[in-house]
N, C-alpha and C positions, 0 to 999 in steps of 0.2 A: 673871358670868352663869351660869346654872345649864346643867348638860347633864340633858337628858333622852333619855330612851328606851323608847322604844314596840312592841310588840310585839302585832300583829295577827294574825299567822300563828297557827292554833290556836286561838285566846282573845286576848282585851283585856286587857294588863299594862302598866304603868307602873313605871317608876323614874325617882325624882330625884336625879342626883349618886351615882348607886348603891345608893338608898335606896326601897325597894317599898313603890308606895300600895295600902295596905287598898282592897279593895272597898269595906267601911263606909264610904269616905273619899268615894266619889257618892255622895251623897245626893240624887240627882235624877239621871233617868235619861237628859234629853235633855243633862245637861253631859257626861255620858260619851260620849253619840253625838257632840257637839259638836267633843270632842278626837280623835275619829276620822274625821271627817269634812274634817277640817283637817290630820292626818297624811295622809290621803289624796290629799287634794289639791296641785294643782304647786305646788312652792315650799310647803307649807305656808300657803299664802294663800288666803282667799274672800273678796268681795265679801259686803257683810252681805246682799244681795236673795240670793245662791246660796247664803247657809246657811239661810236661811229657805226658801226653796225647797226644797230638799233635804230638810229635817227637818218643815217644816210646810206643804206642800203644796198642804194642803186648806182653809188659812185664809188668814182677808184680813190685808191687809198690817198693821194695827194690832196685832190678836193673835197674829202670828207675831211681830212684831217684841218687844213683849210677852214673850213668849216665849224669847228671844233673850236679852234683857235678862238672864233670872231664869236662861238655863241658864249665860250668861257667870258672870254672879257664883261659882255655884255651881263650875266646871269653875275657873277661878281660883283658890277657896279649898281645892279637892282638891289643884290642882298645887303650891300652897304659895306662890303670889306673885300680884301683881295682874301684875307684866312674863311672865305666864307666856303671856298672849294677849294679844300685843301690839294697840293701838288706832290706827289710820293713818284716822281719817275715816271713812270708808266701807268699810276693808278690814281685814279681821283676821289675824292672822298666829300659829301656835304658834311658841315658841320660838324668838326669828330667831336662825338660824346656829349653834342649838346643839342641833338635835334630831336622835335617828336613829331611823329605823324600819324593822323588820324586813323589812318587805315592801319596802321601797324597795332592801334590800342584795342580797334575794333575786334582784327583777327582775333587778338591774346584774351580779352574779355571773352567772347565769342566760343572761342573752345576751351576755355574752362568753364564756360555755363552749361556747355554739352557736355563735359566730362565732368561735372558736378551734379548735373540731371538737376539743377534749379536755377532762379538769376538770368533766367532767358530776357524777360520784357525789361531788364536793367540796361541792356546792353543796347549803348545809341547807335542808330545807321542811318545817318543826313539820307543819304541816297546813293545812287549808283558811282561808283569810280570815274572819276575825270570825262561827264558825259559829253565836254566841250572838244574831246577830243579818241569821238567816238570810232572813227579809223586810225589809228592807229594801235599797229599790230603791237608793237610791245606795253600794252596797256591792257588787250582783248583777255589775257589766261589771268591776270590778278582781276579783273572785273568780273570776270566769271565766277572767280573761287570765293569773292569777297559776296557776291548776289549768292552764291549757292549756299553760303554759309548764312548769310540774315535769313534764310526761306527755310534752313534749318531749325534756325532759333524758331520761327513764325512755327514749324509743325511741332516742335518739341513741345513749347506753349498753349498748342491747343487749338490757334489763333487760324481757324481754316479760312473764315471770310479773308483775313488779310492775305490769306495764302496767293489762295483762288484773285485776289485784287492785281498782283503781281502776275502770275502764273494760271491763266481763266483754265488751263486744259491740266492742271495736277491733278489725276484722279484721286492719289492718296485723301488731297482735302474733301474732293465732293466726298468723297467715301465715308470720311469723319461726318461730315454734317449727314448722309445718309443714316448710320448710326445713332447720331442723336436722336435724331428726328423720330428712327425705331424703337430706340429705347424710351419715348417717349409716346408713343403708339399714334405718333402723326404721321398717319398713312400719306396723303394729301401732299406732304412737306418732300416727303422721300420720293415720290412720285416726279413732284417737281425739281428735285435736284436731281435724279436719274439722267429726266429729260435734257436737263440743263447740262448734262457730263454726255448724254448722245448727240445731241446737235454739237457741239463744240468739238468732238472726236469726228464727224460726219463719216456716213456711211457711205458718201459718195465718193471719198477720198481710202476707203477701206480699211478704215480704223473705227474702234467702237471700243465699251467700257469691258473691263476685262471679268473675269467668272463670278471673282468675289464681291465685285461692283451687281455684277446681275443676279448673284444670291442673295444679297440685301436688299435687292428690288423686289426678286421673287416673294420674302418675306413678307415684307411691306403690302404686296397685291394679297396674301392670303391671310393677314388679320384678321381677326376674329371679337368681335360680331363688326359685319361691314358689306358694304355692297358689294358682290361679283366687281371682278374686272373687267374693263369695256373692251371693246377690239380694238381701241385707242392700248391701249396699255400691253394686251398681248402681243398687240402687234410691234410694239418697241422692243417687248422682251426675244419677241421670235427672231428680229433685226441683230438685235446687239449677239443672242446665240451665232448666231449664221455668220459673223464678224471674226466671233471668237473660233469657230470651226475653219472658214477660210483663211484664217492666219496660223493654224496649227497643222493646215497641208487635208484637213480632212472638207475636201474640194465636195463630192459627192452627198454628204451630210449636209454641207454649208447651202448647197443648191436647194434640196428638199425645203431647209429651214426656212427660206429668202422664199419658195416656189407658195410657203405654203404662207407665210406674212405677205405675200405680194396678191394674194386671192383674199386674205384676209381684208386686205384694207379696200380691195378693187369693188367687197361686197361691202364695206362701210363706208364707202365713198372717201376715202383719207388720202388725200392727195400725194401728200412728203412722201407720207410712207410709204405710198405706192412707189413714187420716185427713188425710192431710196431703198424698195427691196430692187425695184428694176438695176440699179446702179450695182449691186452685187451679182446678181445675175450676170452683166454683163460684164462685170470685172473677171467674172467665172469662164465667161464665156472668149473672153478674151485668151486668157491663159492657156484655153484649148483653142485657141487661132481660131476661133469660131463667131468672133464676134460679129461679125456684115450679115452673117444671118440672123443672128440672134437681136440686132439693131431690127433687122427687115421686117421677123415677125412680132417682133413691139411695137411695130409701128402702125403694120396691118391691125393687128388685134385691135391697136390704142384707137384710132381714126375711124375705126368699126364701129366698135363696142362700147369702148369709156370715152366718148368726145372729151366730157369734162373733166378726166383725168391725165388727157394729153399731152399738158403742157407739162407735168411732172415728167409724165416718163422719157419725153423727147430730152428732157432739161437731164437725165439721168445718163442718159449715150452722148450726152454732148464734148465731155471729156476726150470720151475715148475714141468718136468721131478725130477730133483735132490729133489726138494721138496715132490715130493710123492714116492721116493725109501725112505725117512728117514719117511713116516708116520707110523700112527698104524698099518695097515693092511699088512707091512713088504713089501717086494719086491718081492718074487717070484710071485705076482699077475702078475708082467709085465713080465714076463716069454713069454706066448704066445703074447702079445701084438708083444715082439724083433722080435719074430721070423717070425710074419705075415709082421713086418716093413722091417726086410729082401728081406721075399722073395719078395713081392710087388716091390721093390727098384728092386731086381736083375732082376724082367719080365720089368720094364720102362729103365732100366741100367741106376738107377741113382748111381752113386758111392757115394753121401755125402748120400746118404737115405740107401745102404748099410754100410756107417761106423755108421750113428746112432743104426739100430738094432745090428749091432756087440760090440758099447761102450755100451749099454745097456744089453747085454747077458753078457759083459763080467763085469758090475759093479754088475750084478747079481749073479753071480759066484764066484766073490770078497768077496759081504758079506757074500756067504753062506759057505764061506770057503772051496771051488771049486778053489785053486789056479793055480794049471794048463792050466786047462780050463780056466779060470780069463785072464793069461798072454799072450795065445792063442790068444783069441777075441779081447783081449786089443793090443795086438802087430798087429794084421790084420787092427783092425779098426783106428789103429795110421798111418798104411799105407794107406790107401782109406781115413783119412782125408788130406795126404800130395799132394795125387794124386790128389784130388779137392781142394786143395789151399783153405782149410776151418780153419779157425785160430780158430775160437775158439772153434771147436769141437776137434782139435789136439792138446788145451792147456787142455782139462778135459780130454783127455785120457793120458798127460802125466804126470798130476795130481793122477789116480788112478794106473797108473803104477811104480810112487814113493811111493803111498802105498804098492802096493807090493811090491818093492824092500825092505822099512823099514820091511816087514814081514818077509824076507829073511834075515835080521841081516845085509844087506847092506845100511846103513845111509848116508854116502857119497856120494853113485850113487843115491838115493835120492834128495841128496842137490843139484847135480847139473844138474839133472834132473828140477826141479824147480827154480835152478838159468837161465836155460838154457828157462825154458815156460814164465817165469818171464812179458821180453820188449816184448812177445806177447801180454799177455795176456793185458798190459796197452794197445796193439795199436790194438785190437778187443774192435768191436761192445758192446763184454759182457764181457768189464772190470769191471764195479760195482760189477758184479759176480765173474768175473774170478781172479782179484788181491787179494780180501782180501780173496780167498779160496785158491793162492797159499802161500799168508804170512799165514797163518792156517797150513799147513803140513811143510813150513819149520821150524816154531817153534815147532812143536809136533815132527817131524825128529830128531832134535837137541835137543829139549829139553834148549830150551836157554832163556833166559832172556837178551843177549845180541843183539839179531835179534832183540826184541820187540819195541825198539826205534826208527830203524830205519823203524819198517812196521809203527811205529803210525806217521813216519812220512810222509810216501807216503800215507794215509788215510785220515791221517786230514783235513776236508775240500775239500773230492772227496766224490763224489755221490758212495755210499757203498750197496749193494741188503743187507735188515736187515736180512732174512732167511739165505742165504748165510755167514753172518756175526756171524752166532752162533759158527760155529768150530772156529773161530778166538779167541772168547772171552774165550770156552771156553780151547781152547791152551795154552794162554797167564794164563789164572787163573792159569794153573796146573805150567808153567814153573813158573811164581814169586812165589807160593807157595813152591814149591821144590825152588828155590834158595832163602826164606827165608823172604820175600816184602809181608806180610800176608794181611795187609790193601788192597794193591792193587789186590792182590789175590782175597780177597771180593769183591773187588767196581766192575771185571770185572766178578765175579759169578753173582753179581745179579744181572748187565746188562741181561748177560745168562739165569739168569731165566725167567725175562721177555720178552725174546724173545721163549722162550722155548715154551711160551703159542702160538703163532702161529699155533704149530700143537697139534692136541687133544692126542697126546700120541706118543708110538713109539721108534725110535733109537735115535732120536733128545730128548726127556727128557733122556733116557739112558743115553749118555754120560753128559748130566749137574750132574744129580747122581755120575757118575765117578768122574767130577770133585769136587764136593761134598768133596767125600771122601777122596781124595788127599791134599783139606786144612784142613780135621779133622785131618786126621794123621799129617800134620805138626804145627799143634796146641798141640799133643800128644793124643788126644782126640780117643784111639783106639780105644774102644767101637762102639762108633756115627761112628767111618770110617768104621768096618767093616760090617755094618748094610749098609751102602750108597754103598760100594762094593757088598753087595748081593743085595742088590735091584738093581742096574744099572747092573748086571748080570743074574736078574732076567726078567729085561727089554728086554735086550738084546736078552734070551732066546726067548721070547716071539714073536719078528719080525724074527727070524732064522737067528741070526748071531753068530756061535757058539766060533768063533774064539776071536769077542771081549765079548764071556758071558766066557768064559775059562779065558782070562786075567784078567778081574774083579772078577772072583772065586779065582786065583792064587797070586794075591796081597791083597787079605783078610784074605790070609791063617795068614801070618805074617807079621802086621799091621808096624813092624819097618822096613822091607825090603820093604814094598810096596810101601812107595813114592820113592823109586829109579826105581819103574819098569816103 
């Protein structure tokens, strides 16, 4: 009987008896999932209905089986034997009692080094599970358990720098090194990991380091013998406090905290942090439907009083701006609001406070299918963001100006219109926001399922704004659905839908409806599609965006043409 050995960690390798199968040696791609599918699973064994399931998901029982048939042979004649997947009836087996695999030695070492509390850093981990075949569902929960288990080993160990290498936002690590650093009475050190565990939580996203994070901080600021804390430093502590109060519902406390670091830094001139108490505040202020005020008089104030601190605070509403043009109550609400922000802006001549009422008139003009006007205010306000050297309000206005161009039938200028906002938008303030909203329109541009790899790759493990996060998802569902990847098409809807709850109604359920519909039809299911096409048309309707309730009307007419529109 032959031994074999498999090695998933990292990459898909085989050897037989000590002898390495060529790549060349698949010639078909589902024998190769096939044998990893079946090293994965207990014992080595499936049921032939759960390897069909597993690899063919989306089809009926004949042509999966089909299917099945052609990958067996194939995965067989790689391994070198027909006993290489053994035949039980109904149950298939790799290699009985002679097979090892990497991942399997990993786990078992793995959790006898955790339940032995020693033998952590013995224990090898090439890398991540099968990263070559990074969608697919039945590989996602053993990738997970197998990362969460090495990040185990890495904190049992000690070993936080590697933690944090892997995982930049585990507080647990910075927390470790925070410790060190105090038990070592390097104030300096603790300081800077603090900061390094609040930037990467951001306060504009309304996460921040949790009690015992800001109690080792606090320590660290009151060392003894050492200089007073700056307003730099308090003012991070007052932030992350104000963090930790607005996530435990003590709304009122949280506001004071944020009222009184947002005066703090506005008198030491500290920009972020001004930006980033304003961001709470209006996170505050949102939750009591209060926020178009609470925007107006940040603005008044900002455009007055702190010119130089303007572009933080504007950079702070800009989330929640976008946020409330997709709610129920549609967008022309902000109609007067642009134009009071205008003129206000043009009496202080602040030129970033006139390019927000102009991206704002002009994203108003956009949805209501005012394209003229739209390209007007959007080309002015693209200019007064270049003039003030404001990046991230010049990478959402070159964002909506590539939707216009795709409404113009030019795709290309488009693409490179957003290849060109792209290394902005990572090196602004409001990348969480601004990145995964430009990988959002270039896969909806293109319609590609070939972009999709490479944005899940600049994602993965970056601080993502979740509202923000919904055109992505739901982009990427319609592209794998049209190119055919139906499972993955689901797994990223119902992410979509659960972020959809976010707002109580509006443009943002509309277009999940649209996407809806785009995997019924390529399910064939044209019925159910063009029900999800009138309703996401109907939505549509309803906030005054007539241009996407017309497309939604126009791709229900003819449910076989619709998933190419």
């Amino acid at each position: 009987m032959a031994v074999c050995e498999i090695s998933l960690l990292g990459g898909f390798a085989v050897r037989v008896d000590g002898q390495a199968i060529p790549e060349g040696a698949w010639r078909h791609t589902r024998a190769a999932q096939l044998v990893k599918v079946l090293a994965l699973a207990d014992g080595h064994r499936l049921l032939r209905e759960q390897a069909m399931e597993l690899l063919w998901p989306d089809l009926d029982p004949a042509a999966a089986s089909a299917n099945l048939r052609k990958a067996l042979h194939y995965a067989r004649q790689a391994l070198g034997s027909p006993a290489s997947i053994a035949d039980h009836g109904n149950q298939l087996e790799l290699f009985p009692a002679s097979v090892v695999v990497d991942a399997e030695v990993f786990e078992r070492n793995a959790r006898q080094a955790l339940a032995a509390h020693s033998g952590y850093q013995a224990v090898r981990y090439p890398g991540d599970l099968l990263p070559e075949d990074r969608y697919a569902a039945w590989a996602e929960d053993h990738r997970d358990r197998l990362r969460g288990l090495h990040l185990d080993l890495l904190r049992a160990a000690g070993l936080s720098h590697d933690v944090l290498a892997i995982d930049p936002a585990d507080e647990e690590a910075h927390r470790g090194l925070m410790q060190q650093a105090l038990d070592a009475g390097d104030r300096s050190a603790v300081v800077r990991q603090f900061e390094q565990l609040r930037h990467r939580l951001r306060a504009d996203l309304g996460v921040g380091p949790d009690r015992a994070s800001i109690t080792l901080y606090e320590k660290a600021l009151a060392l003894s013998p050492g200089p007073p804390p700056t307003p730099g430093e308090i003012t991070q502590s007052l932030l992350a406090r104000s963090l930790v109060q607005l996530n435990s519902g003590q709304l009122e406390d949280s506001a004071r905290t944020a009222g009184r670091a947002r005066a703090l830094a506005i008198a030491a001139q500290l920009g972020r942090e001004a930006g980033e108490a304003s961001a709470i505040l209006g996170i505050l202020a949102n939750l009591r439907g209060e926020w178009r005020e609470a925007f107006r008089v940040d603005f008044e104030d900002s455009v007055r009083r702190e010119p130089r601190l303007a572009s933080f605070v504007f950079d702070a509403h800009t989330c929640l701006a976008e946020f409330s043009l997709c709610g129920p109550n549609g967008h022309e609400q902000f109609a007067g609001l642009a134009a009071e922000l205008a003129s206000s802006a043009q009496h202080h001549r602040s030129i970033q406070g006139e390019a927000i009422g102009e991206l704002l008139a002009g994203e108003i003009a956009l949805f209501s299918g005012r394209l003229d006007d739209a390209h007007r205010r959007l080309t002015l306000a693209l200019q007064l963001y270049e003039h003030a050297g404001a990046t991230s309000g010049k990478v959402l206005t070159i964002q909506r100006l590539a939707e216009l161009a795709v409404l113009d039938g030019e795709r290309g200028q488009a693409t490179r219109l957003l290849y060109d906002a792209l290394p902005m938008a990572h090196a602004a303030w409001l990348g969480p926001h601004l990145v995964v909203r430009t990988h959002a329109l270039l896969v909806e541009a293109n319609d590609s399922v070939q972009l999709i790899e490479a944005a899940d790759g600049e994602l993965q493990g970056a601080n993502v704004c979740p509202p923000c996060s919904l055109g992505y998802l739901v982009a990427t569902s319609k592209a794998f659905a049209r190119g055919g990847d139906l499972t993955q098409s689901q797994r990223r809807l119902d992410d979509a839908e659960r972020l959809a709850g976010l707002w109580p109604g509006g443009a943002a359920h509309a277009t999940v409806w649209e996407a809806r519909a785009v995997l019924r039809q390529a399910h064939g299911d044209f019925d159910r599609a063009r029900a999800f096409w009138q309703e996401a048309a109907d939505r549509f309707a309803e906030v005054g965006r007539p241009r996407d309730r017309d497309r939604c009307l126009s791709a229900g007419k003819d449910d076989r043409e619709g998933i190419h529109h």
